[in-house]
Residue, then its C-alpha position, 0 to 999 in steps of 0.5 A: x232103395x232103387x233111386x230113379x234120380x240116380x239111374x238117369x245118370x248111369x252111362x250119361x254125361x253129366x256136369x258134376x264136380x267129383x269127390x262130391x259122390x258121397x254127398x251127391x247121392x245122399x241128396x238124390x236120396x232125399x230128394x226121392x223120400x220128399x217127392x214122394x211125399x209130394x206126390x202122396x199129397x198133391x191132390x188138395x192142391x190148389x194152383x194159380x195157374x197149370x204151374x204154379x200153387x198159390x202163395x198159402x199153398x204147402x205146394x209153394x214150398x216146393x216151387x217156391x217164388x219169392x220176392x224180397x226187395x224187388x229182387x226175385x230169389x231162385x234157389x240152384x240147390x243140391x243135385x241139378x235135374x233134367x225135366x224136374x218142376x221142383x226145388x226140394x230144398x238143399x237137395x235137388x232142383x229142377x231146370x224147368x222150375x228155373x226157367x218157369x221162375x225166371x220167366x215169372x220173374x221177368x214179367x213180374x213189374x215188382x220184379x227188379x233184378x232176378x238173383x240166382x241163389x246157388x250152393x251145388x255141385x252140378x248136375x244133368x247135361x240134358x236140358x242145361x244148356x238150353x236154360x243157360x242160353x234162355x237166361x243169356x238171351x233175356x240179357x237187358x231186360x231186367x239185371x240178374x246177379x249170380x250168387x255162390x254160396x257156397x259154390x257153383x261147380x260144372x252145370x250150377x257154374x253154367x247156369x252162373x255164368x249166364x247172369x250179368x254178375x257173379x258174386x263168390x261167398x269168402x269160403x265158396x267156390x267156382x269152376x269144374x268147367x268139364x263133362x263126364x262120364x263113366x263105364x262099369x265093368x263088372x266082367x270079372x265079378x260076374x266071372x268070379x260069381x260065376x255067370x256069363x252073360x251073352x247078348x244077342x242083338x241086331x246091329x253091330x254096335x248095340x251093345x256098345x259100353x255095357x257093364x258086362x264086357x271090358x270096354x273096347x279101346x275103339x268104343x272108349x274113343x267114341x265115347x271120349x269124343x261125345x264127351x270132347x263135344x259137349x265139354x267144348x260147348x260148355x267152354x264155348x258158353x262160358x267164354x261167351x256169358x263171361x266175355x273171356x276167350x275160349x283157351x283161358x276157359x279151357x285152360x282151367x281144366x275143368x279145375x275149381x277155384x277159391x273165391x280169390x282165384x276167381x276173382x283173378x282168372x276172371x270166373x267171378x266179379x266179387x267176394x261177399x257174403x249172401x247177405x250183403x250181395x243181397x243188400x248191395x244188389x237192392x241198393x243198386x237196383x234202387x240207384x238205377x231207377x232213381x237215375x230213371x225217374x223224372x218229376x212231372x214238371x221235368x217230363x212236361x218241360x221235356x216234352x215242350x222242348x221236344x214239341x217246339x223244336x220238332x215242330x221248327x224243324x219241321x217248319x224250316x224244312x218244310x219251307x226249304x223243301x217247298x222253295x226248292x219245289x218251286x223253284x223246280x218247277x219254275x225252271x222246267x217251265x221255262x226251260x221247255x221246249x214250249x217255253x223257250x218258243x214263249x218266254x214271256x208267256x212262259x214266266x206270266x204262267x209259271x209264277x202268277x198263283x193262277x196256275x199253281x195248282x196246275x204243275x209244269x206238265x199240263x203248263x207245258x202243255x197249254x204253252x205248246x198250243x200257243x203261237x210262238x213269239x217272234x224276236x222284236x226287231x231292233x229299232x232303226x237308228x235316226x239316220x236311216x228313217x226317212x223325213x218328207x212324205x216318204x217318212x210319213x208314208x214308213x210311219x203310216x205302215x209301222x202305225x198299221x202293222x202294230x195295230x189290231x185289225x181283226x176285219x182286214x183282209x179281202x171280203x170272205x177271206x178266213x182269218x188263220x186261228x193261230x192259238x186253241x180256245x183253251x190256250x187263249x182262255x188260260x193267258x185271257x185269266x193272267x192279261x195275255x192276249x194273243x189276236x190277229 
C-alpha cells in the first residue's frame, strides 16, 4: 500500500528517535486505514464550529477536547504530522490539532492548566517549530505541564520542552535533540536490473541527492549543513524553553535519556506515573487558586483601605501642590518689575482673594499702569525743626504738602492723570487710592 504519510518524509528532514523505524511505519500505517474511514463517513458530521465536532459527534474521537478536573488533556501520540487536524489514537497526531486544542484551551474559563499527554517518537521538521514557539509564547496565561508517557523524543520532546513543567514516567524517556535525513542510492540495483536512468534537466543542481546516482561528496556537504541549521534551531529552542545553556543541550548528542538521567542533566523536572502527575497537577491548580481567592468582607475591606488612602494622598498632595502654586505666584508678583516700583500695591494685589482668579501676569500688568511710589523721606530729628513762627510756617507746609487737594493749581490749569481708570478701580476694590 502506498502510504502518503510516509512519502512526506522521503529525502526530508525529520525529528524522529531511530531504531523506532519499525514501529514508525506501522503506525503511518494505521493512521492511513483510519483517515480513511474518516473521510468515507465525514458527511453526517456535525460541527460546533468550522474545527471542531460537537462533543455526542463519532468525529470527536478524533479531535477530541477533553476536560477532567479543570485540566485540558491534548493527546502527542504516535507519528507527529505536519498540517494534519487529527489525533488517530496511539498512532499519529496533527501539529494543527495541537495548536487548535491548546488555544481552545486557553480560552475555556473551565480550563485551569493544560496538560500535554505524550507517548512518541517524533516526527515532521515542518510546522514544529511554530507550535513550539506558540505554546512558549502563551507562557503566564494558564500552567501547562508535559507528561511522558512513555516517552517524548526529538519534535514530541520539542513540543515538552515548551511547557512550564515535564514529568518523565519510571519506564519512559526523553531526549534524541537532533534532525535527520536520509539518501537512497539504489544506483547499483538499478544497474544489476539492468536499467539506466538518464536525467535531462535545466539548472545544474536540479537533480541533486536523487536515489538513482551515487550522492556526490559536495551535494552531501549541502545537505549535512541544512541538517546543521535546523538541528541548532532545535538546541537554541530547547535551552531557551528549559532555561539551560545552549552546549549542555547540544552536548546530548542527540542522545535519549532514562527518567533518572533526565531529572539530572536537566531535561526533565520529575518522575511519576500518568496518574498521579495528574493528580498532583490538580491539586496544584486548586492550591493557586485558592491563594486567589478572597471573601467578600475582605475584598470590601480592601477596597475601603484603598479608597481612604487614595483619597489622603490625593488631599496631601493636592495641598502641597496648591501652596507651592501660591506661593509661586505671590513671588513673581513682587519680585517683578512692576511690583518692586509698587510694593505695597503689589502685596495688597497679589494676597487679597479679590484677584485670585486673575494670575501673576494680568496683576503685573495692572500694577505697570499704576505710578510708582516714592521712598518715604526719614523724619527729621527734634533738633533740626525749627520753634517760633518759622516752625509754624515748616508745619503750615508739612500740613499742605500731605493734604489732598484736588482743585489746587492756577484757573484752567490740567491736573496730570498719573494712574489709568482700570488700574485705579482695581486698587478702589482692596482700599488703595492713588489721587492727586
Amino acid at each position: 500500500m502506498n502510504n502518503p504519510f510516509l512519502a512526506t518524509f522521503e529525502n526530508q528532514p525529520a525529528m524522529i528517535s531511530l531504531g523506532t523505524e519499525a514501529r514508525f511505519k506501522a503506525f503511518l500505517d494505521k493512521a492511513v486505514s483510519t483517515l480513511d474511514t474518516i473521510e468515507a463517513n465525514t458527511s453526517p458530521v456535525t460541527m460546533q464550529d468550522e474545527f471542531w465536532p460537537t462533543a455526542d459527534s463519532w468525529m470527536s474521537a478524533y479531535r477530541p477536547y477533553v476536560v477532567k478536573s479543570g485540566i485540558l488533556m491534548i493527546p502527542v501520540k504516535g507519528v507527529l504530522l505536519n498540517d494534519f487536524g487529527y489525533a488517530l489514537g496511539n498512532w499519529a497526531t496533527g501539529y494543527t490539532y495541537i495548536a487548535k486544542a491548546f488555544d481552545r484551551g486557553l480560552a475555556d474559563p473551565e480550563v485551569k492548566g493544560i496538560a500535554f499527554v505524550i507517548d512518541s517518537g517524533g516526527g515532521a521538521v515542518a510546522g514544529n517549530f511554530d507550535l513550539v514557539d506558540r505554546i512558549y509564547g502563551a507562557r503566564g496565561q494558564k500552567p501547562t505541564r508535559a507528561f511522558a508517557s512513555e516517552h517524548a523524543y526529538s519534535a514530541a520532546y520539542s513540543i515538552a520542552s515548551a511547557a512550564d513543567n515535564i514529568v518523565v514516567s519510571r519506564t519512559g524517556g526523553v531526549g534524541s535533540i537532533g534532525v535527520v535525513t536520509s539518501h537512497f542510492d539504489m544506483s547499483k540495483r538499478v544497474e544489476a536490473e539492468g536499467y539506466k536512468v538518464t536525467f535531462i534537466h535545466f539548472g545544474k543542481h536540479k537533480v541533486d541527492g536523487n536515489s538513482y546516482e551515487a550522492l556526490p561528496p559536495e551535494v552531501k556537504e549541502r545537505i549535512q549543513g541544512r541538517i546543521d541549521t535546523l538541528g541548532q534551531v532545535f538546541v537554541s529552542t530547547v535551552a531557551r524553553n528549559r532555561g539551560m545553556k545552549e552546549k549542555a543541550v547540544r552536548d546530548t548528542e542527540a542522545l535519549t535519556f532514562t527518567a533518572d538521567e533526565a531529572l539530572s542533566n536537566g531535561l526533565a523536572d520529575s518522575i511519576g506515573s500518568l496518574e498521579d502527575a495528574i493528580v498532583a497537577f490538580a491539586t496544584d491548580l486548586s492550591k493557586t487558586e485558592d491563594d486567589n481567592m478572597f471573601t467578600q468582607e475582605q475584598l470590601d475591606a480592601a477596597v475601603a483601605t484603598a479608597t481612604a488612602s487614595a483619597k489622603e494622598e490625593g488631599k496631601n498632595e493636592g495641598m502641597n501642590a496648591g501652596v507651592a502654586q501660591e506661593r509661586a505666584r505671590v513671588s513673581a508678583i513682587v519680585t517683578s518689575e512692576a511690583g518692586a516700583a509698587r510694593p505695597k500695591a503689589a502685596m495688597k494685589m497679589a494676597l487679597n482673594e479679590k484677584f485670585a482668579a486673575l494670575d501673576a501676569d494680568a496683576i503685573v500688568e495692572l500694577l505697570a499702569e499704576l505710578p510708582e511710589e516714592k521712598a518715604e523721606a526719614p523724619a527729621p530729628a527734634a533738633a533740626e525743626v525749627p520753634k517760633g513762627k518759622d516752625g509754624a510756617a515748616a508745619d503750615f507746609k508739612t500740613a499742605m504738602d500731605k493734604a489732598e487737594h484736588p482743585q489746587a493749581g492756577a484757573p484752567g490749569e490740567k491736573q496730570p492723570d498719573k494712574s489709568s481708570a482700570r488700574a485705579a478701580a482695581a486698587l478702589g476694590a482692596i482700599g488703595v487710592n492713588y489721587k492727586q
